[in-house]
C-alpha positions in Angstrom: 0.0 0.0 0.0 1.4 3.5 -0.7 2.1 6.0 1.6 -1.4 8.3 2.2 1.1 11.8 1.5 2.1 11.1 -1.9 0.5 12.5 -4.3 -2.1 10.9 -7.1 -2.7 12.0 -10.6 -5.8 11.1 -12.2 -6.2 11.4 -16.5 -9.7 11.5 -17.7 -10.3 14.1 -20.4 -13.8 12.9 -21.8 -16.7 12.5 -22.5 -19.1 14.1 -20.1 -20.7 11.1 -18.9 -17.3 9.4 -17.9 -16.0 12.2 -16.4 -19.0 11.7 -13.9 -17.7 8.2 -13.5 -15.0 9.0 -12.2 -16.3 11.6 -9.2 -17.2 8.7 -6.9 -13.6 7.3 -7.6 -11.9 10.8 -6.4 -14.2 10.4 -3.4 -13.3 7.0 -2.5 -9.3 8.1 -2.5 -10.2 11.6 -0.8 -11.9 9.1 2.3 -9.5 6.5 2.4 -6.5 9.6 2.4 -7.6 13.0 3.4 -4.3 14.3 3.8 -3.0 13.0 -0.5 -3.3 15.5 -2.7 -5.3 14.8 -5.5 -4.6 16.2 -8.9 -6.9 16.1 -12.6 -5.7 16.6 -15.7 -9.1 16.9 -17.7 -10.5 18.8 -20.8 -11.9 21.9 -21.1 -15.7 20.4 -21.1 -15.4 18.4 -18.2 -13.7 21.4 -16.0 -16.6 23.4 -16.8 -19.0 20.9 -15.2 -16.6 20.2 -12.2 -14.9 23.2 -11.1 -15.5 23.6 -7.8 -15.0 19.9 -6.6 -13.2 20.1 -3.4 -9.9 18.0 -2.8 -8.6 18.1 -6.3 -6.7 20.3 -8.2 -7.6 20.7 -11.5 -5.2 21.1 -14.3 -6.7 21.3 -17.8 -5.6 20.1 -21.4 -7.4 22.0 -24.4 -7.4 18.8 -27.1 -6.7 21.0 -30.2 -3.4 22.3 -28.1 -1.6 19.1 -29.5 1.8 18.8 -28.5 2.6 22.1 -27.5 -0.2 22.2 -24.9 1.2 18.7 -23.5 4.0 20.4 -22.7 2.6 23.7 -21.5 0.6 21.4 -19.3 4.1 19.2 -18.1 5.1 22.4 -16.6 2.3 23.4 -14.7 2.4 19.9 -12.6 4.1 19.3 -9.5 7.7 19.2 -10.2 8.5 15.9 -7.9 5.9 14.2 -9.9 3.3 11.7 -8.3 3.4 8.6 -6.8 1.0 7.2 -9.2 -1.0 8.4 -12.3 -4.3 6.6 -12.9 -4.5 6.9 -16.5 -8.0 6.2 -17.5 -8.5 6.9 -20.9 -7.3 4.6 -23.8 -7.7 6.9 -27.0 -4.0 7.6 -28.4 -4.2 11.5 -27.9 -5.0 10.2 -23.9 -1.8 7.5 -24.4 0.4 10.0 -25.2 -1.0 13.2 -23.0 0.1 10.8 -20.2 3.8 10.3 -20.9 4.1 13.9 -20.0 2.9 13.3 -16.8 5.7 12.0 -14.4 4.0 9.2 -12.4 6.3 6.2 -10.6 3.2 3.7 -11.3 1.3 3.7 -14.1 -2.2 2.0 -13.7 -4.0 1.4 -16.9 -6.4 -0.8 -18.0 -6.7 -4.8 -18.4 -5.6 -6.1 -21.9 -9.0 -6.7 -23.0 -9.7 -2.9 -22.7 -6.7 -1.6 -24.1 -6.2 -0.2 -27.0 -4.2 2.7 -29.3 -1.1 1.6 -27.5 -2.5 1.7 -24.5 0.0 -0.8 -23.1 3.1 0.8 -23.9 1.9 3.7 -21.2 0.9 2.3 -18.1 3.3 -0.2 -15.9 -0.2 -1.9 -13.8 -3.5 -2.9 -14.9 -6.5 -3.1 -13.4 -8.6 -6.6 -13.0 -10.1 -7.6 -16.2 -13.6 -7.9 -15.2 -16.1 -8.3 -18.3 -19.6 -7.2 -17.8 -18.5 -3.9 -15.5 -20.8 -1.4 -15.8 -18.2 1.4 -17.0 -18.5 3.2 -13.1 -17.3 0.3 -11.9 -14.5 0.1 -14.1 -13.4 3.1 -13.5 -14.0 2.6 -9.2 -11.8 -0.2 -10.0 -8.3 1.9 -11.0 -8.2 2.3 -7.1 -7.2 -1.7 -6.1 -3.8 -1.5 -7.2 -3.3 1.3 -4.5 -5.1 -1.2 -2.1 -8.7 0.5 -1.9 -11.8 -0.8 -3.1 -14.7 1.0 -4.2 -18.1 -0.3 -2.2 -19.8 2.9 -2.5 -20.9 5.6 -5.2 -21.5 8.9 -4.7 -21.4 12.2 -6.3 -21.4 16.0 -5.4 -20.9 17.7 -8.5 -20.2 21.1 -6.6 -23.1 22.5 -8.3 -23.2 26.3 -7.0 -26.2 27.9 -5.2 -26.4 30.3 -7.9 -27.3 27.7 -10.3 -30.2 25.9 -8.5 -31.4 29.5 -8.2 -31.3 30.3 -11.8 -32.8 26.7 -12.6 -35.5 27.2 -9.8 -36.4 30.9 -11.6 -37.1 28.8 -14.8 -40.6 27.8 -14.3 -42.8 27.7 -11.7 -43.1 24.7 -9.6 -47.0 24.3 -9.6 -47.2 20.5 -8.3 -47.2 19.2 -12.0 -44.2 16.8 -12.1 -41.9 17.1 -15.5 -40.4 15.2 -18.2 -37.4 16.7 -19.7 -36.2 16.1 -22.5 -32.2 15.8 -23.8 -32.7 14.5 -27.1 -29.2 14.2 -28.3 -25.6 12.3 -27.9 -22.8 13.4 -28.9 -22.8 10.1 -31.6 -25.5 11.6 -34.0 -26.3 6.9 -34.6 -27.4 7.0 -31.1 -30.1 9.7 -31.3 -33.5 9.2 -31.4 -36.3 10.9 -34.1 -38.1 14.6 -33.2 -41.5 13.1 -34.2 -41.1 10.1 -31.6 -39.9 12.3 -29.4 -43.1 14.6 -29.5 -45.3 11.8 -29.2 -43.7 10.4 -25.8 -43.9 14.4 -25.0 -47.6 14.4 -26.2 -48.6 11.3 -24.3 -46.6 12.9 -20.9 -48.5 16.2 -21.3 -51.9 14.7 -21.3 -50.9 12.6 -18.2 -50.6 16.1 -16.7 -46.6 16.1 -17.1 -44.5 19.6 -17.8 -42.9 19.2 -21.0 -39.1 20.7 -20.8 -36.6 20.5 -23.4 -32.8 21.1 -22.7 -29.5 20.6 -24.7 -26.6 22.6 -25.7 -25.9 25.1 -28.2 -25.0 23.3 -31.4 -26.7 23.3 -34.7 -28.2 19.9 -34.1 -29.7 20.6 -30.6 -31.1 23.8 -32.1 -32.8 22.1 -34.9 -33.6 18.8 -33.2 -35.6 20.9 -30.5 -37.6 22.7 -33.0 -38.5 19.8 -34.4 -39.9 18.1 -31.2 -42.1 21.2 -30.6 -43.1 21.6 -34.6 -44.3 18.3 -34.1 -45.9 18.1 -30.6 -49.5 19.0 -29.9 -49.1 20.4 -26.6 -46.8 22.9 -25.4 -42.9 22.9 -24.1 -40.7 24.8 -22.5 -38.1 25.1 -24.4 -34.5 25.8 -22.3 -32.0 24.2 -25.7 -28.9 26.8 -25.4 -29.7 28.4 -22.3 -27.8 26.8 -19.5 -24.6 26.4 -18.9 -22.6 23.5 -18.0 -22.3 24.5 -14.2 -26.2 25.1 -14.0 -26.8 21.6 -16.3 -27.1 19.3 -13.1 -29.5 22.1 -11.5 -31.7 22.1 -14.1 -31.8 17.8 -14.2 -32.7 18.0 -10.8 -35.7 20.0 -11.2 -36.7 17.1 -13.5 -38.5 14.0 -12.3 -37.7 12.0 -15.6 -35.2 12.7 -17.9 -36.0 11.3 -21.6 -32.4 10.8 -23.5 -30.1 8.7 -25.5 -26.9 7.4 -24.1 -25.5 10.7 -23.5 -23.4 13.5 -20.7 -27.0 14.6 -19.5 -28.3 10.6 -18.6 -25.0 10.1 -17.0 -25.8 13.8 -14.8 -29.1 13.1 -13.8 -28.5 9.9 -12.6 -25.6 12.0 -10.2 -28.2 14.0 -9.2 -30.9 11.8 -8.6 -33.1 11.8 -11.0 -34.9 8.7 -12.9 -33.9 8.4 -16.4 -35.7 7.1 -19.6 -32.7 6.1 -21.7 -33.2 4.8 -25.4 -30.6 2.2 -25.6 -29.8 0.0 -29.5 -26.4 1.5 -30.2 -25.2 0.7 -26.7 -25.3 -1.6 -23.8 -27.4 -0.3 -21.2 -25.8 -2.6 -18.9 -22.4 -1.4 -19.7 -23.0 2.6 -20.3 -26.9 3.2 -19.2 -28.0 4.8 -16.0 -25.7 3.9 -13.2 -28.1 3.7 -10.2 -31.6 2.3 -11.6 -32.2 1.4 -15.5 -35.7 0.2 -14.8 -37.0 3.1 -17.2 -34.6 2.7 -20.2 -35.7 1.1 -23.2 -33.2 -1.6 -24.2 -32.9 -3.2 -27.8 -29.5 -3.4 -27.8 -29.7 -7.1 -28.0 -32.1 -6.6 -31.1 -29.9 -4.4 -32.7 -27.0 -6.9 -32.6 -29.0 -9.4 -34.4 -30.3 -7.1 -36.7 -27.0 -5.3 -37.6 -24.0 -7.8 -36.6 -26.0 -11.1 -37.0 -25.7 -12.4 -33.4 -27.0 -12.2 -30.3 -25.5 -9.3 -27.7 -24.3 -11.8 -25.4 -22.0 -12.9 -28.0 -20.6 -9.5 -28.9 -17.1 -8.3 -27.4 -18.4 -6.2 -23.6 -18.5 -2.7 -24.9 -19.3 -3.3 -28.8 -21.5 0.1 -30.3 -23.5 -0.7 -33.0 -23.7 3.1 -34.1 -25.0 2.5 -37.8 -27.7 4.1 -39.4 -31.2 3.3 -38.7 -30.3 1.3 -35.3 -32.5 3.6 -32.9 -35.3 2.9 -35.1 -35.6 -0.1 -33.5 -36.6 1.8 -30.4 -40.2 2.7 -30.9 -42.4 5.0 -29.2 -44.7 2.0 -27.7 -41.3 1.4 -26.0 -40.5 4.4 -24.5 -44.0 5.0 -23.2 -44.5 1.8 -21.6 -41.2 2.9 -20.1 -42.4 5.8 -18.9 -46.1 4.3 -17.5 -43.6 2.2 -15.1 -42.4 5.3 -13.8 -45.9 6.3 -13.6 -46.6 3.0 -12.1 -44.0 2.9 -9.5 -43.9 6.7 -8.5 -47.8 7.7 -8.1 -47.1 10.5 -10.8 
């Protein structure tokens, strides 16, 4: 076991969703080590959502810095080093980012995981467990330091200024609310405006508030004005107005959050609130809703027989099947039988 005063480094740059992941890890090591001091080398994305976190430093890489900002970034870190860099990530860009970071042990992932050289960065491994849900994975890079992870929680260090701005967005009148994030960041794993709208629909004349929510790109712009075009009833419509930092405010005024496998499934689940995920070009079981997936829709295994001509469990743990046409196989019977179980099981 290490000493408890050297310092950790932790590399996880991406996506939104697995930077969540790894929040419970960093407050495993923070419990087991109060005294360590923790350090992040994340992107720019993920900072935004996380600033604030107590017990870590922060130190961030902009990806289209290339080389010259993995070596601006080398010189902002502590000049001893650490005792041990929990590299996390195993695209290339992440491979090579962490050979600039000065690190005694390496921990990596298992062989079956590893990829883009992964191997020729990291000196440990963590077990190769297939079937981890990818939280769990991620818990996991804390055994070699003689931890384990047995429990999950998050605190996204959400400031009170954004509950108050998410609180001032409508008013709560008893009615509870389906939001809506209709889109991943892998355009195969989004879902259609018109099926959208008639889940939204359906919700509304069960009483529901209808909210949509996203960022500020061209396709959340148009894929939002396409849900409302198309529903009956009416939606708030909040696509481009938030902020990361007041993102996980705004999930948490939701009861239900409708969404692909996505950054925003991944934050309301942090939060604590049930999602409806619409799963065929991922696992649910792998990279759905950490705490409770009884409200996804899952036809991942339909998708593999349909696409890759075998059933899911015969497919490598982790395969996408991001092709076009896959979420059609996800159909708006499914998500709204979905969402009468939450119905069902919460009184709403």
């Amino acid at each position: 076991m290490r000493s408890a005063s050297s310092p950790l480094c932790l590399l996880r740059l991406s996506a939104l969703g697995d930077v969540t992941h790894v929040v419970p890890l960093l407050r495993t090591l923070r419990q087991a080590w109060p005294e360590t001091d923790l350090h992040w080398v994340i992107d720019k994305a993920g900072h935004r959502l996380l600033e604030g976190l107590p017990g870590v430093v922060f130190h961030v890489y902009d990806k289209p810095s290339g080389l010259a900002g993995m070596r601006a970034l080398r010189r902002g870190l502590p000049a001893g080093g650490f005792a041990a860099l929990l590299q996390m990530q195993v695209a290339f860009r992440a491979n090579l980012l962490s050979a600039f970071i000065p690190a005694q042990r390496r921990i990596g992932y298992d062989r079956s995981r590893s990829k883009d050289l992964h191997g020729l960065f990291v000196n440990e491994r963590i077990p190769d467990r297939p079937g981890q849900h990818v939280l769990d994975a991620i818990g996991s890079f804390c055994e070699p330091l003689g931890l384990k992870q047995t429990t999950v929680g998050w605190d996204l260090a959400t400031p009170a200024a954004a509950h108050d701005w998410a609180r001032a967005q409508w008013e709560d009148d008893g009615r509870p609310v389906l939001m809506i994030s209709p889109c991943s960041s892998h355009a195969r794993r989004n879902w259609y405006a018109d099926r959208y709208a008639a889940v939204a629909d359906h919700a509304a004349a069960r009483g529901w508030r209808v909210v949509l929510c996203g960022g500020r790109s061209a396709l959340e712009r148009d894929t939002a004005d396409a849900i409302m075009a198309a529903m009956q009833a009416p939606a708030l419509d909040l696509v481009g107005k938030d902020t990361l930092k007041q993102l996980p405010a705004l999930l948490a005024r939701a009861h239900l959050l409708m969404t692909p496998d996505s950054g925003p499934m991944h934050i309301a689940n942090a939060v604590g609130t049930k999602v409806l995920g619409l799963h065929a070009a991922s696992n649910p079981q792998r990279s759905g809703p950490y705490s409770d997936r009884r409200y996804c829709v899952d036809r991942y295994d339909t998708a593999a027989r349909r696409f890759l001509h075998r059933p899911a469990a015969a497919l490598k743990w982790g395969t996408k099947i991001e092709v076009d046409g896959v979420m059609a196989l996800v159909s708006v019977e499914d998500a709204i039988a979905a969402f009468e179980r939450y119905v069902d099981d919460h009184g709403a």
